[in-house]
Residue frames as qw, qx, qy, qz and C-alpha x, y, z in Angstrom:
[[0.236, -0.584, 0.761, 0.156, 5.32, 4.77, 103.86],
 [0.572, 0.311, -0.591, -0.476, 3.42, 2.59, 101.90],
 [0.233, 0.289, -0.920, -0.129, 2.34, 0.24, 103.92],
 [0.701, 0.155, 0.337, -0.609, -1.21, 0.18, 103.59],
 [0.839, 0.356, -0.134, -0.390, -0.75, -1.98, 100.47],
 [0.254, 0.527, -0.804, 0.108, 1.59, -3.64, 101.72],
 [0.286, -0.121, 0.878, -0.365, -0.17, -4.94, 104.56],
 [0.553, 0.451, -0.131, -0.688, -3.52, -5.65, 102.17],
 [0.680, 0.374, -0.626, -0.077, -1.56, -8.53, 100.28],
 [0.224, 0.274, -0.859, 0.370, -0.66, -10.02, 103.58],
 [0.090, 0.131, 0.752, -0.639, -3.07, -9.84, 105.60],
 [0.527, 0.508, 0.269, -0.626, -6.43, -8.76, 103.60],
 [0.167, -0.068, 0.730, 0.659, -5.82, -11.13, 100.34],
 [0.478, 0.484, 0.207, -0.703, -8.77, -10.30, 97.80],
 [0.363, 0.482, -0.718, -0.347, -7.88, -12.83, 95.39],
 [0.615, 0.237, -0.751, -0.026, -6.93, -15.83, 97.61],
 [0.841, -0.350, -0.206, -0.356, -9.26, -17.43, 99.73],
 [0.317, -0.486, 0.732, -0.357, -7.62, -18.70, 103.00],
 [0.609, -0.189, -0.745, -0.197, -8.06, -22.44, 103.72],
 [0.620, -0.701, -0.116, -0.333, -9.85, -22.91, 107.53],
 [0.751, -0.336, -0.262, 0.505, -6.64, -23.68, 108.97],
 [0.282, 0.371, 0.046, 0.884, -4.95, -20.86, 107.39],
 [0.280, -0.774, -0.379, -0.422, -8.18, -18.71, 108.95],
 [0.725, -0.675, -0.131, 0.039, -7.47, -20.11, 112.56],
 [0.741, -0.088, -0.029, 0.665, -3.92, -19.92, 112.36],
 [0.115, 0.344, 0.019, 0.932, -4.39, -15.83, 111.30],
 [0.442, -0.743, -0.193, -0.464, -7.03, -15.05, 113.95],
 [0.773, -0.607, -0.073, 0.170, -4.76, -16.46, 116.73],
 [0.614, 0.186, 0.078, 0.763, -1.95, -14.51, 114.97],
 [0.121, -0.716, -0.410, -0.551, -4.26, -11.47, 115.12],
 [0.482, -0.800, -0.044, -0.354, -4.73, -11.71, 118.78],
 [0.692, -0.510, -0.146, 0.489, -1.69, -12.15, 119.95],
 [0.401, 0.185, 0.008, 0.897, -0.12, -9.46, 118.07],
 [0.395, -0.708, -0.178, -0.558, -3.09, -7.38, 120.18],
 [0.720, -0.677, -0.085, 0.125, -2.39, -8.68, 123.42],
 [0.649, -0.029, 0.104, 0.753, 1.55, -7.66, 122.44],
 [0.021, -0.657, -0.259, -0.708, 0.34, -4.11, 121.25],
 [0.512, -0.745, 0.063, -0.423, -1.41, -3.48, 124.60],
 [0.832, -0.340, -0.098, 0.428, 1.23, -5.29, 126.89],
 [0.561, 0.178, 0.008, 0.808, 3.97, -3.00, 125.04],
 [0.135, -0.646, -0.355, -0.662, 1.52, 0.10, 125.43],
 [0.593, -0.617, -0.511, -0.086, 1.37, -0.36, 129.17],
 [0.365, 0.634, -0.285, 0.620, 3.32, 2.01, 130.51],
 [0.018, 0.089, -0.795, 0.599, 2.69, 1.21, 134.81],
 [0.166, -0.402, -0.837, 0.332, 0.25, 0.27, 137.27],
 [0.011, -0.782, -0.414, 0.466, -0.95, 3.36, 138.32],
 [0.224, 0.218, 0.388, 0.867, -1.25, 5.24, 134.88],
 [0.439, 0.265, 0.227, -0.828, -3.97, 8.18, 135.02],
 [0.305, 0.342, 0.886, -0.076, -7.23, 6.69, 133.89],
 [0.072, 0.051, -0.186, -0.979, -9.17, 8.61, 131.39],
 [0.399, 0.351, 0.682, -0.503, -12.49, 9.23, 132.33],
 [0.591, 0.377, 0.118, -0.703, -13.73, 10.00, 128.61],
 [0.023, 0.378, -0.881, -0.283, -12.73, 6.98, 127.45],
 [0.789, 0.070, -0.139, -0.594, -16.24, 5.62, 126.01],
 [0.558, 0.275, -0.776, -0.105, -14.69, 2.40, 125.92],
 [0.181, 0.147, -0.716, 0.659, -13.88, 2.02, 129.72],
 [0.484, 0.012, 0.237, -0.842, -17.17, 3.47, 130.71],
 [0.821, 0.118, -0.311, -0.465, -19.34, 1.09, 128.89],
 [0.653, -0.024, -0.747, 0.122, -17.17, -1.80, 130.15],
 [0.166, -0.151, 0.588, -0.777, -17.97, -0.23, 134.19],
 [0.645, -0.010, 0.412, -0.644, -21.31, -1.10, 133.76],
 [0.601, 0.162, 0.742, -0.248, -21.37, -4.51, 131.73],
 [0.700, 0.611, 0.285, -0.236, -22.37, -3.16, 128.09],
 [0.753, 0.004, 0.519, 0.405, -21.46, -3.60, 124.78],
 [0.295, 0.216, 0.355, 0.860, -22.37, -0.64, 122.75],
 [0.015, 0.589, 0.438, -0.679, -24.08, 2.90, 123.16],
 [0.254, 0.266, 0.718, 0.591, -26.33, 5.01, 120.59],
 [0.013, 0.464, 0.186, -0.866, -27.41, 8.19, 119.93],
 [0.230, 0.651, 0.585, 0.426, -31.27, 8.40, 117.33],
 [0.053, -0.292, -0.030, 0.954, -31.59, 11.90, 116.79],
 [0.448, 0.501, 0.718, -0.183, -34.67, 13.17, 114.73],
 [0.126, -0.110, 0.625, 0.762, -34.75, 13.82, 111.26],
 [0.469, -0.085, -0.370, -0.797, -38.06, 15.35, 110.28],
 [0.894, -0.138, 0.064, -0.421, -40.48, 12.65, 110.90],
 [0.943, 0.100, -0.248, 0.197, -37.67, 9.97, 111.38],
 [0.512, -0.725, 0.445, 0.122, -34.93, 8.83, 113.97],
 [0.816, 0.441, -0.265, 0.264, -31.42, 7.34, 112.86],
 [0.800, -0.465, 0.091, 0.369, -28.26, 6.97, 114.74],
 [0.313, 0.883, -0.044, 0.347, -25.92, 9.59, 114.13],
 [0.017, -0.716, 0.592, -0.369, -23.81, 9.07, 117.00],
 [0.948, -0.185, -0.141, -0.215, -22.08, 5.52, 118.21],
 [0.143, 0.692, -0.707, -0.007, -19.94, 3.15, 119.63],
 [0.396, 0.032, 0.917, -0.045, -19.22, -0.95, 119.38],
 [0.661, 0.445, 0.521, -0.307, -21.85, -0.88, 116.64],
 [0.425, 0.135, 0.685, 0.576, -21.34, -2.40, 112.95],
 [0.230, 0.211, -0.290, -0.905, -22.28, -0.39, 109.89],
 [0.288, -0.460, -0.734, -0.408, -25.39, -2.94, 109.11],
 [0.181, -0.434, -0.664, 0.582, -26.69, -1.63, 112.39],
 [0.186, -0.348, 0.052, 0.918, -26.23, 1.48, 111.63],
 [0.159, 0.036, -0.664, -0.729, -27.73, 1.51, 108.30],
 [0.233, -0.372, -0.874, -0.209, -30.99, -0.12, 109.62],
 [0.182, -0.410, -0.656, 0.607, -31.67, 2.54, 112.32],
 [0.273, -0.140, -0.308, -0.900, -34.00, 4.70, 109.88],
 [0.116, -0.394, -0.904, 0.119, -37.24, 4.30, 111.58],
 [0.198, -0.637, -0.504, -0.549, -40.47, 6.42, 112.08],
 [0.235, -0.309, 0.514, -0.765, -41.43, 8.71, 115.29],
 [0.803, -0.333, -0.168, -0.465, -44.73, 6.62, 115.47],
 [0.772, 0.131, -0.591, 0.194, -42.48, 3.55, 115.99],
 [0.299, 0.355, -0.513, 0.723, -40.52, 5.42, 119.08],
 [0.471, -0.269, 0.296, -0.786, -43.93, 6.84, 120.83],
 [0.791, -0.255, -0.129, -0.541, -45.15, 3.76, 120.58],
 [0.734, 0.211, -0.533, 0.365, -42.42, 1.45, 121.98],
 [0.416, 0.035, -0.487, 0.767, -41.12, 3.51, 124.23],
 [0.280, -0.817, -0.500, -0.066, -43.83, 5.29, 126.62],
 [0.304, -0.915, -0.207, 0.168, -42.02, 7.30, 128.47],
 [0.457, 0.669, -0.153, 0.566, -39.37, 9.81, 128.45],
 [0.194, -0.802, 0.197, -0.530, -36.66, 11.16, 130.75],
 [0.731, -0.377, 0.550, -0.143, -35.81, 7.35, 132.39],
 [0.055, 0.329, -0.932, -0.141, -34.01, 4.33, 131.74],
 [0.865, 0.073, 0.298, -0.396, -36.55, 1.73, 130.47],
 [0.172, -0.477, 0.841, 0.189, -35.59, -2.22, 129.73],
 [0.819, 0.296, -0.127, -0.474, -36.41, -4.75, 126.98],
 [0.339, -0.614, 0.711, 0.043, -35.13, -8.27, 127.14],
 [0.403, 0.192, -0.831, -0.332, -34.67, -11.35, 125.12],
 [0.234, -0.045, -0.965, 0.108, -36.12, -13.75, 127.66],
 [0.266, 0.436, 0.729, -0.455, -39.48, -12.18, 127.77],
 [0.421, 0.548, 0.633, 0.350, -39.63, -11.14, 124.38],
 [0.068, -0.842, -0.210, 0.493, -39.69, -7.60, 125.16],
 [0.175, -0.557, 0.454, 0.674, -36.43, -6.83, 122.74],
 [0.559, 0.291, 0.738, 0.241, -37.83, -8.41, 120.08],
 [0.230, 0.879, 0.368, -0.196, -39.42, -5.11, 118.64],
 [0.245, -0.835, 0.309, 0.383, -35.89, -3.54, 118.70],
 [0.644, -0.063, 0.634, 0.423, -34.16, -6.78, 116.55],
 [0.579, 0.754, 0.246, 0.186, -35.01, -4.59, 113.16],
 [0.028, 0.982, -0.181, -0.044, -31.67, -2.14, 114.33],
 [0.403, -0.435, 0.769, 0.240, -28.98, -4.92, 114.75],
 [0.570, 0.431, -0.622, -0.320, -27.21, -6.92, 112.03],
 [0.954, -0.038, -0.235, -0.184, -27.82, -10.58, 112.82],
 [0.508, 0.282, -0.580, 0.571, -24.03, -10.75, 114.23],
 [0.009, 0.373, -0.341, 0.863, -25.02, -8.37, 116.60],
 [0.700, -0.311, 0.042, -0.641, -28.67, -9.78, 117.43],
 [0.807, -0.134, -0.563, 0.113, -27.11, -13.14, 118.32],
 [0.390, 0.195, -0.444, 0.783, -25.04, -11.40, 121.20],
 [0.246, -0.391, 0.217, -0.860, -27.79, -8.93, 122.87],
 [0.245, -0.374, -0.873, -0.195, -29.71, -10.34, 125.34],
 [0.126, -0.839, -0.391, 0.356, -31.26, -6.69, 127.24],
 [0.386, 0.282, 0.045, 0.877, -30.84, -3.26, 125.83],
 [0.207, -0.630, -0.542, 0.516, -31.80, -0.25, 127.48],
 [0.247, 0.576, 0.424, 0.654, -33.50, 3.06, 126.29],
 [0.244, -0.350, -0.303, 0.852, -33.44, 6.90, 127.17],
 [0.138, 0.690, 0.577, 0.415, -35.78, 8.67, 125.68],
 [0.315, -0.253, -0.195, 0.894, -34.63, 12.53, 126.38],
 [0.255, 0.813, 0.435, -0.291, -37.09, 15.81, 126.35],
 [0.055, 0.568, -0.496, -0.655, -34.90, 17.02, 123.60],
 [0.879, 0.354, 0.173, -0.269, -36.75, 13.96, 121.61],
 [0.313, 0.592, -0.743, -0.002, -33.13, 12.25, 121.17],
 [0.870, -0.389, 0.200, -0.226, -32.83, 8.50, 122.52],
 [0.010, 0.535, -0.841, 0.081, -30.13, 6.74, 123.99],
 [0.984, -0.006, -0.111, -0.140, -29.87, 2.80, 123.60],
 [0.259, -0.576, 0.756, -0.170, -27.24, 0.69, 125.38],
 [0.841, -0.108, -0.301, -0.438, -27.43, -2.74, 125.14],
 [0.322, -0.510, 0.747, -0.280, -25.35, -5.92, 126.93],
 [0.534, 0.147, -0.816, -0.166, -24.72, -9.69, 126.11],
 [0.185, -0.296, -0.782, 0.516, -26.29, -9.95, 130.14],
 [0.167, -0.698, -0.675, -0.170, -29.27, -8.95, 131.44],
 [0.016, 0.224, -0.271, 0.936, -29.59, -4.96, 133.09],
 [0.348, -0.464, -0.742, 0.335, -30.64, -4.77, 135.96],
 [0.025, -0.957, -0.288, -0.025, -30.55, -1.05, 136.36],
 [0.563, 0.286, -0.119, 0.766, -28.59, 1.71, 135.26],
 [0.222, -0.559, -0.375, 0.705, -28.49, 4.94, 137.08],
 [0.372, 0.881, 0.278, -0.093, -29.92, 8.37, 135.69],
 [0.056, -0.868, 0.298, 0.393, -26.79, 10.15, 135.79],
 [0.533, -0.078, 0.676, 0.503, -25.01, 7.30, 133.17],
 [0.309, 0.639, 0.688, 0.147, -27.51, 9.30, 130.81],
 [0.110, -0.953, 0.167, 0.227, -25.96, 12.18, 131.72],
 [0.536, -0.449, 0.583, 0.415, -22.71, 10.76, 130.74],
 [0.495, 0.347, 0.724, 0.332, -23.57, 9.23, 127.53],
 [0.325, 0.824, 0.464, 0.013, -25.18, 12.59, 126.60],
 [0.402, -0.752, 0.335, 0.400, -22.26, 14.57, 128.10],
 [0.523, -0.304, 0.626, 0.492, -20.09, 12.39, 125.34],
 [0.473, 0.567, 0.603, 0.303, -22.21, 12.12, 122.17],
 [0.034, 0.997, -0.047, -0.052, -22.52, 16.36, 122.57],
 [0.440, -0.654, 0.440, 0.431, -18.56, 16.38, 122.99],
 [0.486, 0.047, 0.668, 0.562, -18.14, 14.23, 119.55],
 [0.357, 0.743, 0.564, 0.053, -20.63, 16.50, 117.93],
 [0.054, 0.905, 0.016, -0.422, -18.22, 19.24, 117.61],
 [0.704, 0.706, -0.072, 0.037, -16.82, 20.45, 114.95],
 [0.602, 0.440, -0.537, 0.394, -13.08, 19.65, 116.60],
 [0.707, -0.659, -0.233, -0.110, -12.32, 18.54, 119.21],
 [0.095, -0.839, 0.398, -0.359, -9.58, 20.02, 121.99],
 [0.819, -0.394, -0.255, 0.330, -7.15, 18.06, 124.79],
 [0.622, -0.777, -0.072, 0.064, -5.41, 19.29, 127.48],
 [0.490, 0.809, -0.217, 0.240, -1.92, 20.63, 126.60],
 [0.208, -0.698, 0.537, -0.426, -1.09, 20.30, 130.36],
 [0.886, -0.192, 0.420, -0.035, -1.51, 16.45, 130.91],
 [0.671, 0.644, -0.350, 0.114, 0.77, 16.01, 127.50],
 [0.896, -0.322, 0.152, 0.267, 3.15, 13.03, 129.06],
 [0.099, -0.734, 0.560, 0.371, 6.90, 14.18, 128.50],
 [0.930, 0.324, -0.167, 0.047, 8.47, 11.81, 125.75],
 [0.038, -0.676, 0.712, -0.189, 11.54, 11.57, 127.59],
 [0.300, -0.100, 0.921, -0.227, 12.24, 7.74, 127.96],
 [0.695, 0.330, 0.537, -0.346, 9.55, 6.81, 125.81],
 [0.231, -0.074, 0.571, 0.785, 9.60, 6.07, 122.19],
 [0.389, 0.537, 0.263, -0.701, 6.25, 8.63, 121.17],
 [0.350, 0.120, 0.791, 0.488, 4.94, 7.97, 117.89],
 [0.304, 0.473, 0.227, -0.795, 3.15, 10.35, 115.46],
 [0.245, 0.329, 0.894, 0.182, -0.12, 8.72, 113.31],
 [0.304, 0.084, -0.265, -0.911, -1.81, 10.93, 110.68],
 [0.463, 0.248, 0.830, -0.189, -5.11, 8.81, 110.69],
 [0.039, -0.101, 0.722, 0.684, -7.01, 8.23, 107.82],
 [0.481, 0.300, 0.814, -0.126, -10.81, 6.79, 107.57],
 [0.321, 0.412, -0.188, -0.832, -11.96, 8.79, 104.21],
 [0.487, 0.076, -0.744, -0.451, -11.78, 5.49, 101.35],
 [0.126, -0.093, -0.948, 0.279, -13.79, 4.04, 104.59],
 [0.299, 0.548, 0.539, -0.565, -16.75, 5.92, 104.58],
 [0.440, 0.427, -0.430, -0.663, -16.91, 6.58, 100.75],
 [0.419, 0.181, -0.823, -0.339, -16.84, 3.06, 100.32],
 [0.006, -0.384, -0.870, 0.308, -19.28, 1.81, 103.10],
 [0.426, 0.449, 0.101, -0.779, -21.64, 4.67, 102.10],
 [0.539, 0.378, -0.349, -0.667, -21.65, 3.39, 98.41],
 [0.209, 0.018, -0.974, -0.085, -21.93, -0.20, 99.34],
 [0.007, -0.285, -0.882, 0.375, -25.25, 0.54, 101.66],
 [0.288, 0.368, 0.114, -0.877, -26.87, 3.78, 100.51],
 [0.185, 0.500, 0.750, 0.391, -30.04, 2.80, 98.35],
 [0.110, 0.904, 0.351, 0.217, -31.44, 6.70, 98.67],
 [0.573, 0.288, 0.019, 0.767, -29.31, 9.29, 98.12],
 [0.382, -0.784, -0.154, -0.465, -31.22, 11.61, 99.90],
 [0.826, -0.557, 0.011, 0.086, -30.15, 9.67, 103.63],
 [0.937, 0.013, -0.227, 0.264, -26.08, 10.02, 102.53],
 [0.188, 0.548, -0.440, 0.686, -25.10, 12.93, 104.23],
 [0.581, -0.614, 0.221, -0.488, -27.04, 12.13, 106.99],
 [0.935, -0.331, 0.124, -0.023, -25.39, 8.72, 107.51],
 [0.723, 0.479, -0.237, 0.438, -22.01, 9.76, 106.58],
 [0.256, -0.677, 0.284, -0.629, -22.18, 11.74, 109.66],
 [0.928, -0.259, 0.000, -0.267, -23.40, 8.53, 111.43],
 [0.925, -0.028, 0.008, 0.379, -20.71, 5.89, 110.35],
 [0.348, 0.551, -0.338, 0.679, -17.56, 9.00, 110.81],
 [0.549, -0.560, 0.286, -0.550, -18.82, 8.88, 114.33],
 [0.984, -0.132, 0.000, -0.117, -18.73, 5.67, 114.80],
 [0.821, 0.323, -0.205, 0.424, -14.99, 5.14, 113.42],
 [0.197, 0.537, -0.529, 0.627, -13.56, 7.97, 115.01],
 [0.600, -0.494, 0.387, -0.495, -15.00, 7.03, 118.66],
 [0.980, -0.094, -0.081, 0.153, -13.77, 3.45, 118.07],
 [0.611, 0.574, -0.295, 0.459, -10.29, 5.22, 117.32],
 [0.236, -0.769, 0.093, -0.587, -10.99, 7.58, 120.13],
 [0.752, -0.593, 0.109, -0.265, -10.84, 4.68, 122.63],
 [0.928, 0.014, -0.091, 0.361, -7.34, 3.35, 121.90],
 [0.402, 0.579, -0.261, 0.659, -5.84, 6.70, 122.59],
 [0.728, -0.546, -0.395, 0.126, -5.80, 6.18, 126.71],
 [0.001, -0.909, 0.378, -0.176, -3.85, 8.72, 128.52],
 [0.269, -0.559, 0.290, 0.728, -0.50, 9.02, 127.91],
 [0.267, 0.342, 0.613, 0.661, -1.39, 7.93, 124.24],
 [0.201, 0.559, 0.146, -0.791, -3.47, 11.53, 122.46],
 [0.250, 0.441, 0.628, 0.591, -5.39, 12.23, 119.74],
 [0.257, 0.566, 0.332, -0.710, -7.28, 14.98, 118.07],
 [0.514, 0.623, 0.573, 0.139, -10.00, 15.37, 115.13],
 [0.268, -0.383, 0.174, 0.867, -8.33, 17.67, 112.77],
 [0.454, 0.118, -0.450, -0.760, -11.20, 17.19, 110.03],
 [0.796, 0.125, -0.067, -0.589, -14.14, 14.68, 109.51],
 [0.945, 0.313, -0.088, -0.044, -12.01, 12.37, 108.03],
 [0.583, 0.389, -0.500, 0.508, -8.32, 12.84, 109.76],
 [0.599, -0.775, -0.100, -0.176, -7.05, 12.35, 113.17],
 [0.266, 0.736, -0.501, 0.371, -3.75, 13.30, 114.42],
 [0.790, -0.578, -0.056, -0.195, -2.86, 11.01, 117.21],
 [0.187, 0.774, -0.564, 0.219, 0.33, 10.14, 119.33],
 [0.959, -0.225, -0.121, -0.120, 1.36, 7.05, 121.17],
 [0.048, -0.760, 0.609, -0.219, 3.66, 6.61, 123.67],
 [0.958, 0.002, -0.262, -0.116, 5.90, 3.13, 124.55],
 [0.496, -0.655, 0.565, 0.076, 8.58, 2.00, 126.94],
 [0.542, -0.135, 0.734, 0.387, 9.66, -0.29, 123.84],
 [0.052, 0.368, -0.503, -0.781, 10.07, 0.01, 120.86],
 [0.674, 0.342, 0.634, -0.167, 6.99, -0.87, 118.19],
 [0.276, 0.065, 0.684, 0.672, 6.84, -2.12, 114.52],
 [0.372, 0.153, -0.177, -0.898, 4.51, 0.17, 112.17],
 [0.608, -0.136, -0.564, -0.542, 2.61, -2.88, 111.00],
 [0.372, -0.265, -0.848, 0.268, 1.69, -4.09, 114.08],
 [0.038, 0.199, 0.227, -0.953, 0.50, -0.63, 114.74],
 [0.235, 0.212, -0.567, -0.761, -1.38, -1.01, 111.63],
 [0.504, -0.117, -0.743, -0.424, -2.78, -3.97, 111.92],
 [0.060, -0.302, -0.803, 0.511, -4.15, -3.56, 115.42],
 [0.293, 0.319, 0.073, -0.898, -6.34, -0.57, 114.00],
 [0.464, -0.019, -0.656, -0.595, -7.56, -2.70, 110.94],
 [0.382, -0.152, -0.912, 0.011, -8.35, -5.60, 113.34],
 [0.008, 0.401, 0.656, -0.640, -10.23, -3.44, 115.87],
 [0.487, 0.411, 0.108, -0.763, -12.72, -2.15, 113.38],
 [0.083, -0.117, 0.961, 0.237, -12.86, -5.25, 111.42],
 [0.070, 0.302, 0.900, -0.306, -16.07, -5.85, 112.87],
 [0.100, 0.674, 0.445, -0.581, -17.62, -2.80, 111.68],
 [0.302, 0.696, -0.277, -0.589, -16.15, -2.35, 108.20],
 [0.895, 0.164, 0.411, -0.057, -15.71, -5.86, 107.26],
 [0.688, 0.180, 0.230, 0.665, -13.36, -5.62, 104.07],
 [0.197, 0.780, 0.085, 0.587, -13.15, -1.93, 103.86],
 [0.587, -0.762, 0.108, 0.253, -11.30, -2.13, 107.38],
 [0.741, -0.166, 0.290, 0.583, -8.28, -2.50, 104.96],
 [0.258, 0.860, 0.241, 0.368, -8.64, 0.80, 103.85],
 [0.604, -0.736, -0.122, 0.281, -7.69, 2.23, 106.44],
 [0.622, 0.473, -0.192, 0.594, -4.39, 4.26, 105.77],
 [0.639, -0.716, 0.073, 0.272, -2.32, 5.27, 109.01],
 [0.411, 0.790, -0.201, 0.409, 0.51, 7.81, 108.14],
 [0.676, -0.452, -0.094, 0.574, 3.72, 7.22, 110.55],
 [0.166, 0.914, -0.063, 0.365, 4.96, 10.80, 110.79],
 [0.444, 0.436, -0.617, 0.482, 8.12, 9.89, 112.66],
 [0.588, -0.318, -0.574, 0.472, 9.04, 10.05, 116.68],
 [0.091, 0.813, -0.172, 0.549, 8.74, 13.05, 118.68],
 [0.535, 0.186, -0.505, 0.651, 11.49, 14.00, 121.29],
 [0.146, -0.073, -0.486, 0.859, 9.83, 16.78, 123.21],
 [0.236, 0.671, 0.640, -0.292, 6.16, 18.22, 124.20],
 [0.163, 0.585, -0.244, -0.756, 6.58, 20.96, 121.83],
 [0.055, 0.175, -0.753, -0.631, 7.36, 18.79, 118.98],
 [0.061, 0.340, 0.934, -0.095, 3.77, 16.94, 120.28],
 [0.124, 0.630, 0.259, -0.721, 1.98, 19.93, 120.88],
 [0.043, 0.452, -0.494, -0.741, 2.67, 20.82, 116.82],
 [0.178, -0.094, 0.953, 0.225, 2.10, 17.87, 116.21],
 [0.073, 0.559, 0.788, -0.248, -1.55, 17.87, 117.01],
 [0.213, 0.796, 0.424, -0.375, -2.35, 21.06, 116.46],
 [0.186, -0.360, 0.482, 0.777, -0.90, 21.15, 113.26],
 [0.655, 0.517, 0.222, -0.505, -3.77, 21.93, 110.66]]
């Protein structure tokens, strides 16, 4: 409906340089029209909880962001995240020596912290935002030679094995090639106004690839990376009743239900502003297709699993 470039000029000028009021005056514009989003979004007390809701999970125990090195020949990289910027991302090329020697063991939760220096070793995978914030991260080191990292703006005390199970449970789930929901939890839209959102993130990963890639060799493997990353940020704003599903790489069909009516750009600009962090100007890429209202689960059902 045009109003990716609409909102761009308003909200993402590329010309004209805010002044530091202006700034403060649009970040506290920002977050309230978030805390209005999720107020309007709330649909009762006792909604069902969704348990794969990476978000939710990670805030049960305390952390800020989870991470999945896989091995690539003689080298790990992150190929599967969430809460973590694209400089992260981009830095997690590293060496097996690096891994065996860091990490001794395998098959447990081992911890490294700022206030004995331990994490230091680690401070070469975060972007400098990100290392001001951590002050413990934790590591899994699986007999499949894959390792999970968590980290947390507090200290971990101790996580359990089975959260390693989870995490592994989830990172496998995003790794397919499409991913499925439940046809039978599909909230009626009676009484609601349901909204249907073609998602977008393509001119976002073309254009954060060619701003970071210096070997062309590494850009399928980290196009894989940072599409993970975006859709599992999306992934966690779609809370039952709201749905989504991955219809390609680079599109996600998703639905969103409301006991009041919402404006598109407020839709809009809650998605830019929640990946802000991670795409920095190329969050205003973004392009979010309103594909009208649906009336009934059928029309939802289509909706989604329309190819």
């Amino acid at each position: 409906m045009g109003l990716l470039s609409t909102l761009e000029g308003k909200h993402f000028p590329s010309e004209v340089k805010a002044t530091e009021p202006e700034q403060k005056s649009q970040a506290v514009a920002n977050k309230e029209n978030i805390g209005l989003l999720q107020k309007t979004l709330k649909l009762s007390a006792n909604q069902k909880q969704d348990s794969t809701n990476i978000s939710q999970t990670l805030y049960n125990y305390n952390l800020l962001f989870c991470a999945l090195f896989e091995k690539h020949e003689n080298h790990f990289l992150i190929t599967n995240s969430y809460n973590l910027d694209s400089k992260s991302i981009f830095s997690s090329w590293s060496t097996e020596d690096f891994w065996k020697g860091s990490v001794k063991q395998k098959n447990c939760w081992q911890y490294f912290y700022n206030d004995d220096n331990s994490l230091s070793q680690f401070y070469q995978f975060f972007s400098v935002e990100l290392k001001d914030k951590i002050q413990s991260i934790a590591i899994f080191f699986t007999n499949e030679d894959n390792i999970i990292i968590t980290g947390s703006e507090q200290k971990i005390e101790k996580l359990p094995y089975s959260f390693a199970d989870e995490l592994k449970n989830y990172f496998n789930a995003q790794n397919k090639d499409n991913n499925t929901f439940n046809a039978h939890n599909i909230q009626n839209p009676e009484n609601f106004y349901t909204y249907k959102l073609k998602i977008d993130i393509e001119k976002i990963i073309d254009s954060t690839l060619s701003k970071n890639i210096t070997d062309n060799s590494q850009t399928e493997l980290f196009e894989k990376s940072i599409c993970n990353e975006l859709q599992n940020r999306i992934y966690a704003f779609f809370s039952y009743p709201n749905c989504c599903i991955k219809k390609s790489n680079t599109i996600i069909n998703a639905v969103i239900y409301s006991k009041n009516e919402i404006k598109e750009e407020l839709i809009q600009n809650h998605f830019i502003y929640s990946i802000k962090d991670f795409a920095e100007e190329n969050s205003s890429l973004l392009i979010i297709n309103f594909e009208g209202q649906a009336h009934t689960i059928t029309e939802i059902l289509e909706f989604l699993q329309a190819e």
